[in-house]
Backbone as a printed PyTorch tensor [residue, N CA C, xyz], in Angstrom:
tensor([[[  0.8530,  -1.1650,   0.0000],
         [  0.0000,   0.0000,   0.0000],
         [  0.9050,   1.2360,   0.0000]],

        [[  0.3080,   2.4370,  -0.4650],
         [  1.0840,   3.2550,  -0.6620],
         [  0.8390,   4.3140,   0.4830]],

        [[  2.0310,   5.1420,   0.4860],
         [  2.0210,   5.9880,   1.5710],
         [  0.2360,   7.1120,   1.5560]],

        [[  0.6020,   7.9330,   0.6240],
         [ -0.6150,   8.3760,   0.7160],
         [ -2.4940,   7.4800,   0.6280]],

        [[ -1.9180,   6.4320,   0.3180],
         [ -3.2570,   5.7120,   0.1940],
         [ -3.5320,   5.2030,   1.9810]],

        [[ -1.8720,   5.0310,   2.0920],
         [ -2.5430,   4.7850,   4.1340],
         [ -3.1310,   5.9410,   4.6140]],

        [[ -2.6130,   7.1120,   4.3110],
         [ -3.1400,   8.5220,   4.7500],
         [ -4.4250,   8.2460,   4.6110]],

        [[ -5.2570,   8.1290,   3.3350],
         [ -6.4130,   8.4200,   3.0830],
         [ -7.4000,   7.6020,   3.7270]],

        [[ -6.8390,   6.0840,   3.8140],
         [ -7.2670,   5.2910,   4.4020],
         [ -7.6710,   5.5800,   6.3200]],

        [[ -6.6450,   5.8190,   6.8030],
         [ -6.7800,   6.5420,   7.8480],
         [ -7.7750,   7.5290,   8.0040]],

        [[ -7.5250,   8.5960,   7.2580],
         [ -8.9180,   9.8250,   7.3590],
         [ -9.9520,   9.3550,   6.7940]],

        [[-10.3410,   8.5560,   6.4520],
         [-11.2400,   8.0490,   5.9450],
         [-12.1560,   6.9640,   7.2950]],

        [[-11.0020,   6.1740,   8.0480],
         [-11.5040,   5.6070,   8.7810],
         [-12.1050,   6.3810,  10.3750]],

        [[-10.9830,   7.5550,  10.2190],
         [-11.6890,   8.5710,  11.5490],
         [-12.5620,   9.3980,  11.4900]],

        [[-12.5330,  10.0920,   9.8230],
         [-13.9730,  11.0410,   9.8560],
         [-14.7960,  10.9550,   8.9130]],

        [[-15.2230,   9.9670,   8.2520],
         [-15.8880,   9.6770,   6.8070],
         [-17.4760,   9.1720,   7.3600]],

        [[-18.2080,   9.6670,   7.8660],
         [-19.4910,   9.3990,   8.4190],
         [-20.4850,   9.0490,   6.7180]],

        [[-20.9410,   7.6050,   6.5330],
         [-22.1390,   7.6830,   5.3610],
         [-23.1110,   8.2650,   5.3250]],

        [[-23.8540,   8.9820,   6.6160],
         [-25.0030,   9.0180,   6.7020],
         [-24.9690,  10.8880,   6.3990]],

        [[-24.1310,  11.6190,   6.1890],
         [-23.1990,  12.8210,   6.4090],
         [-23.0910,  13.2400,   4.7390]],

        [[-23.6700,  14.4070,   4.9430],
         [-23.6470,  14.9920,   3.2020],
         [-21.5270,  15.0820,   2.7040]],

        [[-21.9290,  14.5500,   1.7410],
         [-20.7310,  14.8530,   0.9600],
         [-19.6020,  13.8520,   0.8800]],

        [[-19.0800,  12.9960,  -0.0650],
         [-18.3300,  12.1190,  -0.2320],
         [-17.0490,  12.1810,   0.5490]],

        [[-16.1080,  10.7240,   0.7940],
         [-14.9370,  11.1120,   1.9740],
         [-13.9000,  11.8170,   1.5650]],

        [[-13.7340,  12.2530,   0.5640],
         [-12.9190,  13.0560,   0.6190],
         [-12.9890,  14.5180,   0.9540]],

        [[-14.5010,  14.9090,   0.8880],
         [-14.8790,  16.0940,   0.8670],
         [-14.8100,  16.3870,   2.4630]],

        [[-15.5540,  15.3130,   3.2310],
         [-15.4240,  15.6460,   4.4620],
         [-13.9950,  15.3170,   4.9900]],

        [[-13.0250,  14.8500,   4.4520],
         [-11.7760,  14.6720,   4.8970],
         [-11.3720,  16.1780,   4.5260]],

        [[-11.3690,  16.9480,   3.6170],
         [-11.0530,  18.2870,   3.2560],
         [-11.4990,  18.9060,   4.6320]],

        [[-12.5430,  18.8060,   4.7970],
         [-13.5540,  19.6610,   5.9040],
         [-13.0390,  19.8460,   7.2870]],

        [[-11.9880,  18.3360,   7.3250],
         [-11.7870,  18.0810,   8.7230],
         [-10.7650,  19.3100,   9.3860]],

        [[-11.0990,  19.3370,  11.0470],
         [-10.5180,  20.5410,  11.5970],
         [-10.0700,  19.9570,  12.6000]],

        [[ -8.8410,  18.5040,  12.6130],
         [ -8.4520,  17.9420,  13.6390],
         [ -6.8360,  18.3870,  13.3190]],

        [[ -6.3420,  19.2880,  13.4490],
         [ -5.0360,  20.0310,  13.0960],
         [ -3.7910,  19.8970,  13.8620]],

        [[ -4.2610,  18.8980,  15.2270],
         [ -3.0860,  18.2170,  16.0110],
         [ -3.0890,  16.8720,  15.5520]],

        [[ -3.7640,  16.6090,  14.5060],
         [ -3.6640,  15.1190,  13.8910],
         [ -2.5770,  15.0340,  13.5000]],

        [[ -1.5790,  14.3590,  12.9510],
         [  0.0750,  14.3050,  12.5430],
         [ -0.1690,  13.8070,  11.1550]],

        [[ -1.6990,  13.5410,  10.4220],
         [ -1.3180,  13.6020,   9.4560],
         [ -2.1350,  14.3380,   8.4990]],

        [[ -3.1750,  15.4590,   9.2520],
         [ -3.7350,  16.7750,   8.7300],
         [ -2.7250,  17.3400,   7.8210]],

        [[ -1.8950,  17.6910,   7.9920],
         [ -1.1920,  18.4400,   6.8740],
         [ -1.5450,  16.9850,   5.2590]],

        [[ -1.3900,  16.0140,   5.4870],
         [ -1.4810,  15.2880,   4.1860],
         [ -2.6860,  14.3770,   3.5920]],

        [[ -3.9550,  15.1600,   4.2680],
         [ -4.9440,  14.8440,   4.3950],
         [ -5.2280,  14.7400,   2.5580]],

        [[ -6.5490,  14.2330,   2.0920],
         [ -7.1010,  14.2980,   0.9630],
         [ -7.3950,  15.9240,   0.7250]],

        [[ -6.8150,  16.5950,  -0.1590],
         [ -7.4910,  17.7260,  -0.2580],
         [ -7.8490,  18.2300,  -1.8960]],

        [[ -8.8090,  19.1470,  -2.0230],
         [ -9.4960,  19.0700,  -3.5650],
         [ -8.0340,  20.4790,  -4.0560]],

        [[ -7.4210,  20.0750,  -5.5720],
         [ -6.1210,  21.4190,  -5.6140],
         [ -7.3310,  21.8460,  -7.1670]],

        [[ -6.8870,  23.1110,  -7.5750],
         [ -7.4190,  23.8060,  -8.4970],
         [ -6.6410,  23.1550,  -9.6270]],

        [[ -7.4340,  22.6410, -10.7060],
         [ -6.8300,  22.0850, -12.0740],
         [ -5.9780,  23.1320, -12.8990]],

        [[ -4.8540,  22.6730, -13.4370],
         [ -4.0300,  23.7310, -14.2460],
         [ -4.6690,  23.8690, -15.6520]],

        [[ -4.6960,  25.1600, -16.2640],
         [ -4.8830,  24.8880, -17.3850],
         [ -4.0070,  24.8880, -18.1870]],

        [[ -4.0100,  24.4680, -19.7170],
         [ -3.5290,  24.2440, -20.6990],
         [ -2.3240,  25.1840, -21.3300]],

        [[ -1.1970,  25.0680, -21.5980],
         [ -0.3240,  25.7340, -21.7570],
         [ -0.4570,  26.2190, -23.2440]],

        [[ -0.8110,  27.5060, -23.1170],
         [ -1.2750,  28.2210, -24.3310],
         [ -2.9340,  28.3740, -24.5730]],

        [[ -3.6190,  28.1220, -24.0350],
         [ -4.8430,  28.1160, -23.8230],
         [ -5.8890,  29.4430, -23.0020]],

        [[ -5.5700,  30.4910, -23.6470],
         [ -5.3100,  31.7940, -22.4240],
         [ -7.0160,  31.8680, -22.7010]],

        [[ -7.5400,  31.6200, -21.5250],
         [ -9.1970,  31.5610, -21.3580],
         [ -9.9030,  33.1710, -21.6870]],

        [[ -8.7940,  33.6800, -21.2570],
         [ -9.1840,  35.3120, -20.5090],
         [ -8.9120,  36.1860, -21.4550]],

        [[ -8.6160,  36.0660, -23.0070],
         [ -8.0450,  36.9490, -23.8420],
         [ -8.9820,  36.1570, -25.2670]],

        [[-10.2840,  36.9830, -25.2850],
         [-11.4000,  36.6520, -26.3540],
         [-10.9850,  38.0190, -27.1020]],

        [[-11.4360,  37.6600, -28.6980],
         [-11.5220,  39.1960, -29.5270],
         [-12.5250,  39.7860, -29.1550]],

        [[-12.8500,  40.9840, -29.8000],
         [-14.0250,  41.6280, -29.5780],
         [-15.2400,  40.3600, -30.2160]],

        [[-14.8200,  40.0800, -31.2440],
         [-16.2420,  39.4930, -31.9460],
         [-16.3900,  38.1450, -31.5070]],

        [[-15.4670,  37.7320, -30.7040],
         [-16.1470,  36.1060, -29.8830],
         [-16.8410,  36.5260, -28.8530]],

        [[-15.9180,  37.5830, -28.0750],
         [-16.9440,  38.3470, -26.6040],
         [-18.3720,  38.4300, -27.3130]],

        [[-18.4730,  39.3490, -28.4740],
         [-20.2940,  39.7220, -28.7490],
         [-20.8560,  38.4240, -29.2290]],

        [[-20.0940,  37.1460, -29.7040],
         [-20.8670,  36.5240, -29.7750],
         [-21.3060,  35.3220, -28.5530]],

        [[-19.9680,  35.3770, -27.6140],
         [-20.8330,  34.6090, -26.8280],
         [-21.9150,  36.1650, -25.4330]],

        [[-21.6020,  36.8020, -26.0060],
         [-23.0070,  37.7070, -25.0970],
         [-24.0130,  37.7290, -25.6990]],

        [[-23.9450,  37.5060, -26.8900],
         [-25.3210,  36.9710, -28.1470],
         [-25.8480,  35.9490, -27.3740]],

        [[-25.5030,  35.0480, -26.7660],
         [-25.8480,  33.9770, -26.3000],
         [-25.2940,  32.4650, -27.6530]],

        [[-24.6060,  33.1200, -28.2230],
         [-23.6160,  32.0610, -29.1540],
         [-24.5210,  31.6180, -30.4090]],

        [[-25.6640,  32.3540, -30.8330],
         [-26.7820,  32.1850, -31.4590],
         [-26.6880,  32.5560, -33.2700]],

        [[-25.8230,  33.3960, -33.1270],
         [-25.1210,  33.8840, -34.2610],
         [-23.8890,  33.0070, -34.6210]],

        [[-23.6620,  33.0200, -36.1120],
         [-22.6480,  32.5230, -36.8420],
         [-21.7890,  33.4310, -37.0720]],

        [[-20.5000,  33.9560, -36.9360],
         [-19.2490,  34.7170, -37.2560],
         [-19.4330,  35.0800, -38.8480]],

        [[-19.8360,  35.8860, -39.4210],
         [-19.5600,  35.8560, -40.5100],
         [-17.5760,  35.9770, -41.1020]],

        [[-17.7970,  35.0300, -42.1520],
         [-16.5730,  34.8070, -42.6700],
         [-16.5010,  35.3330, -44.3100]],

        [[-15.4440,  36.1630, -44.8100],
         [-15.5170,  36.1040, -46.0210],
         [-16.0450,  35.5150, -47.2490]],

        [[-16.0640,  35.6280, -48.0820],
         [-16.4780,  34.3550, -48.8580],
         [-15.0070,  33.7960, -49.6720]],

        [[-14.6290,  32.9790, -50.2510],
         [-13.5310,  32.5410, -51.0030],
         [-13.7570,  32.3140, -52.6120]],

        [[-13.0240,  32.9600, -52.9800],
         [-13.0650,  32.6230, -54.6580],
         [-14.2420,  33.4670, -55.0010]],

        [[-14.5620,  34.2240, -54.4360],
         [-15.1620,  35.2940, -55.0980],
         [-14.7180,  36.4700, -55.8510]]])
């Protein structure tokens, strides 16, 4: 077994109640037993990275109006060989 899988296993076996909203890891996140020795390596949820080159936050003007269109509109595109 692996180190962190004993961890989880552990918090899992001291504060993972079924009857208790929210899956064990969530309430292992939740937990506020901070003289535990192994709170610091508890299950915890980390923010996903995004994509390298993938800049979410930098739309043109005409994708911004179209997704405030509600994305309902087609981009007009040139025509070719005209």
């Amino acid at each position: 077994m692996s180190r962190s899988r004993a961890v989880h296993q552990h918090c899992k076996a001291c504060i993972y109640d079924p009857y208790s909203s929210g899956t064990w890891r969530q309430q292992t996140e939740a937990c506020s037993s901070a003289q535990c020795a192994l709170w610091p390596y508890r299950a915890v949820s980390r923010p996903r990275k995004r994509a390298e080159g993938k800049a979410q936050d930098s739309l043109t003007p005409s994708t911004e109006k179209l997704l405030l269109d509600g994305g309902s509109k087609v981009l007009a595109s040139p025509a070719r060989g005209s």
